[in-house]
Each structure stands twice: as structure tokens, then as C-alpha cells.
C-alpha beads as a LAMMPS data file, in Angstrom:
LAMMPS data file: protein, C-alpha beads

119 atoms
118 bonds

1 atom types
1 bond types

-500.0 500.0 xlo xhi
-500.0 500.0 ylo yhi
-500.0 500.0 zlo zhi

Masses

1 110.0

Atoms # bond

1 1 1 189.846 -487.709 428.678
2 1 1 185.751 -488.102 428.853
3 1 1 183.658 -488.485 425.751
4 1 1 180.318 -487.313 426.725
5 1 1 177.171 -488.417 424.190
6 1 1 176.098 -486.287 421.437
7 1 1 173.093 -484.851 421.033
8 1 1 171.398 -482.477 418.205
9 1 1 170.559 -479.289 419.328
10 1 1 167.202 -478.494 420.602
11 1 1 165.172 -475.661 418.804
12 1 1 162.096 -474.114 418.995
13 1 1 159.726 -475.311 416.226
14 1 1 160.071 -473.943 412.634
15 1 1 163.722 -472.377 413.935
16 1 1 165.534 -472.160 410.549
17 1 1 162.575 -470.667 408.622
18 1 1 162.540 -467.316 406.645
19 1 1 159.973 -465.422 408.151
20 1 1 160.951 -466.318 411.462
21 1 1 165.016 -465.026 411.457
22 1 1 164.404 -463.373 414.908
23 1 1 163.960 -466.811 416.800
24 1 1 166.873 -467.166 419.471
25 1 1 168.377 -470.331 419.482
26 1 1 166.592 -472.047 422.697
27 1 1 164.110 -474.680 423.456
28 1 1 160.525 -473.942 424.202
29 1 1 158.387 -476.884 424.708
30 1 1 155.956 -477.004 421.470
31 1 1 152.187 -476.936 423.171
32 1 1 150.112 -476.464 420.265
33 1 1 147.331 -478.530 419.712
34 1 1 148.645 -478.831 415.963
35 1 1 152.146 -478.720 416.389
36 1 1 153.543 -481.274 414.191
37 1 1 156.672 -481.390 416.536
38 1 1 154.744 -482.039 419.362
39 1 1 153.746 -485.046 417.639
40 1 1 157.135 -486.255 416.712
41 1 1 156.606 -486.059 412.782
42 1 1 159.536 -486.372 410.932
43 1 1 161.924 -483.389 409.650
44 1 1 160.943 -480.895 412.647
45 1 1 163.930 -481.869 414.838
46 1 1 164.922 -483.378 417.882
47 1 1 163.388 -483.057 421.258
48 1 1 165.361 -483.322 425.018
49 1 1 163.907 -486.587 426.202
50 1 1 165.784 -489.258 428.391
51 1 1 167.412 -491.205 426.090
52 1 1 169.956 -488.271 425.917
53 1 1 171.259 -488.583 429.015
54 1 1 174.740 -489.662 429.522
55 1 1 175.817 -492.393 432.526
56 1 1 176.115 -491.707 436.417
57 1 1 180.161 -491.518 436.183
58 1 1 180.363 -489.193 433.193
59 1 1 177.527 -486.487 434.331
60 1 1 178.850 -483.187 436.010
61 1 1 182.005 -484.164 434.908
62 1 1 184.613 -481.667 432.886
63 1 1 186.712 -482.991 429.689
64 1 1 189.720 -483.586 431.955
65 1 1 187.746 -486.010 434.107
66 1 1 187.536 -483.491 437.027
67 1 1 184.103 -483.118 438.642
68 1 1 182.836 -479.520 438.591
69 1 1 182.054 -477.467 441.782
70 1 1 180.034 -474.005 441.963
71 1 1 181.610 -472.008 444.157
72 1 1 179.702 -468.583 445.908
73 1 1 182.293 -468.129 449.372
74 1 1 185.603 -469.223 451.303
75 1 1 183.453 -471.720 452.940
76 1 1 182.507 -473.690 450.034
77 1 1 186.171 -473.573 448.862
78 1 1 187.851 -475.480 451.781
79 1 1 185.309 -478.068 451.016
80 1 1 186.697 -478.700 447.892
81 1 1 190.655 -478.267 449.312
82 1 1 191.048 -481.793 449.949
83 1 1 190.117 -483.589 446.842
84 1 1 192.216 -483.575 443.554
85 1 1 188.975 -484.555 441.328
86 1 1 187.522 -481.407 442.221
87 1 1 187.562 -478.536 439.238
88 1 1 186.092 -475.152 440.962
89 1 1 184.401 -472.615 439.081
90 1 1 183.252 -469.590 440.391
91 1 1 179.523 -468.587 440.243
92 1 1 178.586 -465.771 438.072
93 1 1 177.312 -463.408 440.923
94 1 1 180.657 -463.205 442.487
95 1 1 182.484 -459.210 442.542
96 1 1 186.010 -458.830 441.039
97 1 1 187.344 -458.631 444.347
98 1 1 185.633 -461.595 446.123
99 1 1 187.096 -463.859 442.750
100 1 1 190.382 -462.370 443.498
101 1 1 190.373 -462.756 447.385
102 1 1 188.627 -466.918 446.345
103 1 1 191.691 -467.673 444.088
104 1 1 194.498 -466.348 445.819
105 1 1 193.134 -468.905 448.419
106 1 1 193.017 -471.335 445.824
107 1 1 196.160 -471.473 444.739
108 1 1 197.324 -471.712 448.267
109 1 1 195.278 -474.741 448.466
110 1 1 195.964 -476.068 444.897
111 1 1 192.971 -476.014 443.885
112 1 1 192.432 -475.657 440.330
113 1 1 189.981 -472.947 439.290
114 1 1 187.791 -472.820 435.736
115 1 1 187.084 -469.155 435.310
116 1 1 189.595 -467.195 436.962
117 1 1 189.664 -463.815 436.693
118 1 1 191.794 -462.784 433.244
119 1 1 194.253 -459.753 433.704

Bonds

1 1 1 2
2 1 2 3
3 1 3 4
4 1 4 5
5 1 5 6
6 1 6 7
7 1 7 8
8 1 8 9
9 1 9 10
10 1 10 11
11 1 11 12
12 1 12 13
13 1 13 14
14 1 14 15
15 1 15 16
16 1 16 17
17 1 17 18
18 1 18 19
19 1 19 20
20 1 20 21
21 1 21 22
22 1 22 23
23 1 23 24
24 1 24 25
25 1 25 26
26 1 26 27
27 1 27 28
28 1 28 29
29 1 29 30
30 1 30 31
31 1 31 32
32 1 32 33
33 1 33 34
34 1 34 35
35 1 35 36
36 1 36 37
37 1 37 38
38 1 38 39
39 1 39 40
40 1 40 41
41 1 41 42
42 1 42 43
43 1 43 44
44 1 44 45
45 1 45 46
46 1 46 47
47 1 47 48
48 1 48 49
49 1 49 50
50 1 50 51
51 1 51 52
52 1 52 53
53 1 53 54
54 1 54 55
55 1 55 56
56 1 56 57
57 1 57 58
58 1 58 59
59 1 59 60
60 1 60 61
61 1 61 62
62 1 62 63
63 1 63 64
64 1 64 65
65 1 65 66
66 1 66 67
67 1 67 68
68 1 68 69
69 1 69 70
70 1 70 71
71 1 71 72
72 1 72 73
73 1 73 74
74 1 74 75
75 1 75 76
76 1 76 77
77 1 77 78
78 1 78 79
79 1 79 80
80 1 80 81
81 1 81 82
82 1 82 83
83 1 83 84
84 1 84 85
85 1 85 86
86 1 86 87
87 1 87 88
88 1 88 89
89 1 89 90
90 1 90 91
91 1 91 92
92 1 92 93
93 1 93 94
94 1 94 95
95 1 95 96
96 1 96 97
97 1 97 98
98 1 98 99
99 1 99 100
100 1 100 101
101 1 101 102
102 1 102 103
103 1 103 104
104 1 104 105
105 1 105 106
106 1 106 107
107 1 107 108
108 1 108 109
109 1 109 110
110 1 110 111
111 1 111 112
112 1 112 113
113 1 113 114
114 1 114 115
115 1 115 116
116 1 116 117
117 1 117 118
118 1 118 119
């Protein structure tokens, strides 16, 4: 099992305040020439910076230790065929059929797929 590092989540500025309930939850870099969390000031929240970052044998990897693997055709699959670290997940442009037609030739293979298709 991989722990990963924690990290806060990243807001825009003033995210939890009344008058602005229709703020997403998603980062925008604060430009402002006032901005106090541009400035770092205290109480505005966390930024992404690089102390966040988690090490070189942890990154891209799934809870189960497996590496993940985008996949977008049959090509790309057999690349993955021959290595048990390999998780596959499909990408999100693929049809119904071409994700059917990708994991019956996965589990042929043994390849263990992420997202498959749900009946």
C-alpha cells in the first residue's frame, strides 16, 4: 500500500465567503496587485508550490502500488501486456464500443483495467 503526502486543498481567494457562494472549488492563481494571498499573509490558505510534491517512486503511482497508464487504442495496450506494475485506465474520449472491444483484449492479456465499463 502507498501513502502519498497530504496537502490542503487549493482555493481561489476569499472561497468560503458569503457573498461569494457561487465560487467553484478550483485554483486560480491570485494576480492582484493587493491580493493578500498573493502575498502569503496568514489565514487566506494554502498555495500549490513545490514543497508539495511527493518523491520520484511514489508519483503516478495508484494506492495498490501499480503505476497508472492512459490508454486511447489496441496499440498502446500491448505495450502495457507485459508488465504486472502496470494499472490501465482508459481515456475519457474513448466510445462504449472501443472500451468494450480494449477490455475484452485486456482480460485476454491480464491486464488489469481502472475504469471499465459498468453493466
Amino acid at each position: 500500500m502507498i501513502k502519498k503526502k497530504s496537502h490542503p486543498t487549493f482555493n481561489v481567494p476569499n472561497f468560503g465567503a458569503k457573498h461569494r457562494k457561487k465560487v467553484q472549488e478550483r485554483w486560480r492563481k491570485p494576480r492582484g496587485i493587493d491580493s493578500k494571498k498573493r502575498v502569503k499573509r496568514s489565514g487566506y490558505g494554502a498555495s500549490p508550490n513545490i514543497g508539495y510534491k511527493n518523491n520520484d517512486d511514489v508519483r503516478y503511482s495508484r494506492p495498490d502500488g501499480t503505476l497508472a497508464l492512459v490508454i486511447h487504442n489496441q496499440k498502446e495496450l500491448e505495450g502495457a501486456a507485459g508488465n504486472p506494475d502496470v494499472s490501465v485506465i482508459f481515456a475519457h474520449s474513448l466510445s462504449k464500443r472501443t472500451r468494450a472491444e480494449l477490455a475484452k483484449a485486456a482480460d485476454q492479456k491480464g491486464i488489469r483495467i481502472v475504469n471499465r465499463l459498468r453493466k
